[in-house]
C-alpha positions in Angstrom: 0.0 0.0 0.0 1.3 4.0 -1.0 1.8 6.5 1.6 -0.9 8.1 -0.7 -3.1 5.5 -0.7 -3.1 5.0 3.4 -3.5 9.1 3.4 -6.2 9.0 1.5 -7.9 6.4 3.7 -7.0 7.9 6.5 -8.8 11.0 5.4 -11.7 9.8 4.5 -12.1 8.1 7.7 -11.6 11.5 9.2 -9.1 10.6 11.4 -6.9 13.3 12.7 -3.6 13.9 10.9 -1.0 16.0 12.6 2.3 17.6 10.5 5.3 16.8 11.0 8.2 18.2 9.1 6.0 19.7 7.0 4.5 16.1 5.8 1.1 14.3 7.4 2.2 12.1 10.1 0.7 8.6 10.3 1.2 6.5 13.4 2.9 3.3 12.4 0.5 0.8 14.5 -2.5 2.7 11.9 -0.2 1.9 9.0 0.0 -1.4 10.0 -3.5 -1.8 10.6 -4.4 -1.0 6.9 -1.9 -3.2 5.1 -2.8 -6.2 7.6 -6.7 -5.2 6.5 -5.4 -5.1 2.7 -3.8 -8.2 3.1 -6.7 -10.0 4.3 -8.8 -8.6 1.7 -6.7 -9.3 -1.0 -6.6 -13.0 0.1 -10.3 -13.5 0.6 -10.5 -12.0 -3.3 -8.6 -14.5 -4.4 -10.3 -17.3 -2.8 -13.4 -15.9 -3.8 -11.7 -16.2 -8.0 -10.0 -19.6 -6.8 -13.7 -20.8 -5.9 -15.3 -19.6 -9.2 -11.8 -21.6 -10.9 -12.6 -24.6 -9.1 -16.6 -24.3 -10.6 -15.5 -24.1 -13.9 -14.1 -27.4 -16.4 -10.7 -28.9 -15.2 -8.2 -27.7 -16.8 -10.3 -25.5 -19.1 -9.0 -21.7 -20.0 -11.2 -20.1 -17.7 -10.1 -22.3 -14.5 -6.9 -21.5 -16.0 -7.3 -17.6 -16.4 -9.5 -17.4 -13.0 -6.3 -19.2 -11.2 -3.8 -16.7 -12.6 -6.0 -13.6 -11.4 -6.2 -15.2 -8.1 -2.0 -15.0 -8.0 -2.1 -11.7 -9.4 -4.5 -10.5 -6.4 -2.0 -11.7 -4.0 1.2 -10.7 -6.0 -0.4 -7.3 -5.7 0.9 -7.3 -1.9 4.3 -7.8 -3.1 4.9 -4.8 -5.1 
């Protein structure tokens, strides 16, 4: 996750942002909240694709495309 994606998230929560240095200051246990809350999301979109794959014909193209967006979901965490 961006520092201007967890900004943004943080300000439409309306959560309180102090300056510091002349940048918004985040606390690091709220930064670590989101991206544990992204993480789990992420992961419970991909089983959600993974369970539409495993619907579809084995080892048709769509189980095949539906199992390569569920790795991209999660690769999105690694970027």
């Amino acid at each position: 996750m961006t520092e201007e994606q967890i900004l943004d998230i943080v300000k439409n929560a309306g959560y309180p942002l102090t300056v510091y240095e002349g940048k918004p200051y985040v606390p690091p246990m709220l930064e670590i909240l989101l991206e544990t809350a992204a993480v789990a999301e992420r992961e419970a979109c991909a089983k959600i694709v993974e369970l539409n794959a495993d619907a579809c014909r084995s080892d048709g193209f769509a189980q095949m495309i539906l199992y390569s967006n569920a790795a991209a979901i999660r690769a999105r965490g690694e970027e």
